[in-house]
C-alpha positions, 0 to 999 in steps of 0.5 A: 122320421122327425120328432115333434115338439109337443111336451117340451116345447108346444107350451112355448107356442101357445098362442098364435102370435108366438109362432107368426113373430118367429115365422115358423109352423104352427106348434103340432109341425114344429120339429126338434131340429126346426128349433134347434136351427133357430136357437143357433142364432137367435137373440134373447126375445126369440129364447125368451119366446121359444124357451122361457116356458121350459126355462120358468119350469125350474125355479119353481121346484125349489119351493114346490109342493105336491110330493105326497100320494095320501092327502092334499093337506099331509105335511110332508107334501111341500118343501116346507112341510118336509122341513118343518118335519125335520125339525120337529124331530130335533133336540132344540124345537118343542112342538106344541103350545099347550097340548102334547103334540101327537104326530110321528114326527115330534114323538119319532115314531118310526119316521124313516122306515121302510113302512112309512108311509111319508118316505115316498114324499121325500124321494118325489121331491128330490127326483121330480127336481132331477126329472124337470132339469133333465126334461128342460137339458133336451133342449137346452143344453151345451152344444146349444149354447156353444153355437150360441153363447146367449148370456140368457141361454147360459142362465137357464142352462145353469139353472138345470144344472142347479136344480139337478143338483140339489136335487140330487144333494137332496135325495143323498142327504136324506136315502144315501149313507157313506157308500150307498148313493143314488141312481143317476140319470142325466137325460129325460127318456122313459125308454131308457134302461133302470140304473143301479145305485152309484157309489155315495161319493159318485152322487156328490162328485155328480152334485160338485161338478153339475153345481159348479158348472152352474156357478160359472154360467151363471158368473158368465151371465152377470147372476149374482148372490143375493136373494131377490124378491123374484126367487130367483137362483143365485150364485148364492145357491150354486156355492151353497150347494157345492159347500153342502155336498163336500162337507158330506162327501168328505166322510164318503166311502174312498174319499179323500177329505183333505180334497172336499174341505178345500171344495167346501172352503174355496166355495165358502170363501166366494159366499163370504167376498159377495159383498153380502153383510151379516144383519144388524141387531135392529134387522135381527130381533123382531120386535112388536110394531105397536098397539091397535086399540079397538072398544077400549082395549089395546091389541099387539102389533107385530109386523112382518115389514120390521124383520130381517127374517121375513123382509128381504128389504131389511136382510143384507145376509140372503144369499137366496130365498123366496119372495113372499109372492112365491111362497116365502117361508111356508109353514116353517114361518107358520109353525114359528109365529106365534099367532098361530104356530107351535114351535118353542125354544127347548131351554137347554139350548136357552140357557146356552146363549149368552146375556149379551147374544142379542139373539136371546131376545128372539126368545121368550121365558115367560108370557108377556105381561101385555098379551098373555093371551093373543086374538087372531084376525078373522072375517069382519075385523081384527079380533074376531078369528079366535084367541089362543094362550101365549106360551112359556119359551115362545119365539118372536123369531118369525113372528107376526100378525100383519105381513108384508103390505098388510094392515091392521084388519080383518084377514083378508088385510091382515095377510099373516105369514106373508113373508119372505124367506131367506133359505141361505143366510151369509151366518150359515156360511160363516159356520161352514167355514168355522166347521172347515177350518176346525175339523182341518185342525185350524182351530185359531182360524176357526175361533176366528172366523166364528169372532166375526159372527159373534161380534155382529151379534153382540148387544149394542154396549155390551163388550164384543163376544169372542169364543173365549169370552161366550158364556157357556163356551168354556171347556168346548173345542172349536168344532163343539162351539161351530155345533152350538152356534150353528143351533143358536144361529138357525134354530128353526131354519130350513130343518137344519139341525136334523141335517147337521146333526146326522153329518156330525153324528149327533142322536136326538136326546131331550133327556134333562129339558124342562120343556120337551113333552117327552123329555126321555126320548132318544133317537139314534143317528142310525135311523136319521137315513130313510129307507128307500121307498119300495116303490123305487126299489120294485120298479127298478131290478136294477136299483141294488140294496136297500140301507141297512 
């Protein structure tokens, strides 16, 4: 008996129009191998019609939403709640303005036990991504575009490949340790049997090959590397992600490393001859726009249309990120704008960045003088939504009272932390590759390759920053100024401190911070791998040990 397309593909038949324009059976008769015959040798409007639905369901988990089971509104329920989680718990961010913060995150309180009830959200999102790819790979797939070499079909086979494997790079970076990884399945069908856990260095093998296979689609579609206002997936996140996974799998069990950091290193390399380019001190440091005056009284004005960090039109580093219509940044640009946001500089890390690093002048000692205290927008204008204290150590990193098309008005004009979001910056790359190179024992090519940032990141007029000259750098060997400036560079980005840290081995320790609410907190590298849900491991007989 024949199958018939009703969950995969009725949704790309939805109307009757689509169906009378192929000259094909209404949607409840169409079966597999009908579509399949058609797709041999269709032209990119037929794959549109017949595709684009199944195809548009996969951009969209890279900034999905919906992983927990609890309540709509819990943090670790969007991908930018998760990051935002993992960013409390670090060494560089302070979490609250001015009220101890309570929740488990920032105090580390039992964050990724067995017992907690957020590590489920986290399994969900990495596997709801892996399921939708495989969902989408039964239809399209390479036998497909073997018959047919649609450069359409070849984008949208490598966009499964992608979100597979970040999804799978996911899951390993926050459940696997060095010999455990991950079930791997590469078909959609619930009547397949449960796997057990493959080898960590199988996972990220998987991830490498799935990635880089991606990467050569996407090269063959004419996709490029820079983030688009669309969110769409790029060659910037195919690379990303193959650099990600390598750096990882070099400390797998049985792995060669010498193998992975030239993986690492040839993907790095084909980030940084994109032609992208590092932003300018004018697109880095977000500044007040200007002041509104209202019944006498002058108000700030800070928009989101003057930074590189939420203006994809100011940043020539995106490599890839999500326009402000898909979601832009989330709550990680919500906790970090200081009309409404928590997030602080710890000043232990302030206190590293040089004079002349124009990067220091994202963050700020002292209250502002002009606004000490700030007004939110509200429902009639302005003003009237509220007021709240600005704090010692705030970021104007993210920050901003009128987004992108907004104005100065009420709310509904104003749009706050409507922005775009760069979740892969061309720096980031630059200290990938600084990170190769040192722990390969190049450490002139690392001090190098880290000039290069440090040098775009000098204030105009001041004398160039090199490793040798950067205040607080003395003494440190090249890995440990890769490890300084990757938190200077992404402090608040994409819980990228956690994820370093956990790699390189670093605890959470705010012992001696002036600012941290619980500056004798510790928390070691051995608990920053989560306990796998106990969901998975009933469900699946098959699924092996839990982590240790």
């Amino acid at each position: 008996m024949k199958k018939y397309l009703i969950a995969l593909s009725a949704l790309a038949f939805a109307t009757t129009s689509c169906y009378e324009k192929l000259n094909i059976a209404p949607p409840n008769a169409i079966t597999n191998e009908q579509v399949q015959e058609l797709l041999k040798t269709a032209d990119d409007e037929t794959i549109e019609t017949i595709l684009g639905a199944i195809a548009n369901t996969l951009k969209p988990e890279m900034y999905g939403s919906g992983y927990n089971f609890r309540y709509s509104g819990n943090l670790d329920g969007t991908w930018s709640g998760q990051f935002i989680a993992r960013l409390s718990c670090g060494n560089d961010i302070v979490e609250g303005n001015w009220q101890n913060p309570g929740d488990d995150y920032y105090n580390g309180e039992n964050i990724t036990g067995e017992t907690n009830a957020n590590n489920p959200s986290w399994w969900h999102r990495a596997f709801r991504m892996t399921t939708t790819a495989n969902k989408a790979a039964t239809m399209i797939n390479e036998e497909l575009i073997a018959e047919n070499p649609s450069n359409l079909l070849k984008k949208y086979l490598g966009e499964i490949y992608v979100i597979r494997a970040f999804g799978y790079l996911y899951a390993q970076e926050t459940f696997g340790t060095n010999s455990l990884g991950m079930p791997i399945y590469t078909k959609y069908d619930i009547s397949q049997p449960a796997v057990a856990r493959a080898s960590a260095k199988e996972t990220l093998d998987s991830v490498i090959r799935w990635a880089t296979r991606a990467d050569a689609l996407f090269e063959a579609a004419g996709v490029g590397f820079k983030a688009t206002p669309a969110s769409d997936l790029t060659r910037g996140l195919t690379n990303y992600v193959i650099a990600r996974a390598a750096l990882l799998a070099v400390e797998a069990e049985g792995a060669n490393a010498s193998t992975y950091f030239a993986t690492a290193s040839a993907a790095c390399d084909k980030m940084l001859g994109a032609g992208a380019s590092l932003m300018t001190e004018e697109q880095y440091v977000q500044k007040q726009s200007g002041v509104t005056t209202i019944e006498g009284a002058d108000y700030p004005v800070w928009k989101a249309a003057t930074s590189g960090f939420m203006n994809f039109e100011l940043n020539p580093e995106a490599l890839y990120g999500f326009g402000w219509q898909y979601g832009g940044g989330g709550q990680i640009v919500t906790y970090a704008n200081t009309w409404g946001g928590s997030y602080r500089i710890d000043d232990r890390l302030y206190n590293k960045i040089d004079p002349n690093d124009y990067r220091k002048d994202n963050f700020h000692v002292d209250r502002p003088a002009d606004f000490p205290t700030i007004s939110y927008a509200g429902a009639s204008s302005f003003i009237d939504g509220g007021t709240s204290e600005v704090p010692t150590y705030w970021t104007s990193k993210f920050t901003n009272n009128v987004g992108l098309g907004g104005e100065v008005g009420n709310s509904n004009v104003t749009v706050r932390n409507r922005v775009d979001y760069a979740f892969i910056r061309l720096s980031e790359i630059y200290l990938m590759k600084a990170e190769i190179q040192a722990r390969t024992g190049d450490e002139g090519g690392a001090k190098n390759t880290l000039n290069t940032l440090l040098n775009a990141r000098t204030k105009a007029g001041a004398t160039p920053l090199t490793c040798d000259n950067y205040q607080g750098m003395s003494g440190l060997s090249a890995l440990q100024m890769v490890q300084l400036q990757s938190r200077i560079e992404l402090w608040g980005e994409g819980g990228l401190e956690w994820f370093n840290n956990r790699r390189w081995n670093i605890p959470v320790n705010r012992q001696g911070s002036t600012v941290h609410w619980n500056p004798a907190m510790t928390y070691p590298v051995s608990q920053m791998t989560m306990k796998v849900p106990s969901e998975e491991i009933s469900s699946n007989p098959n699924f092996g040990p839990q982590n240790p």
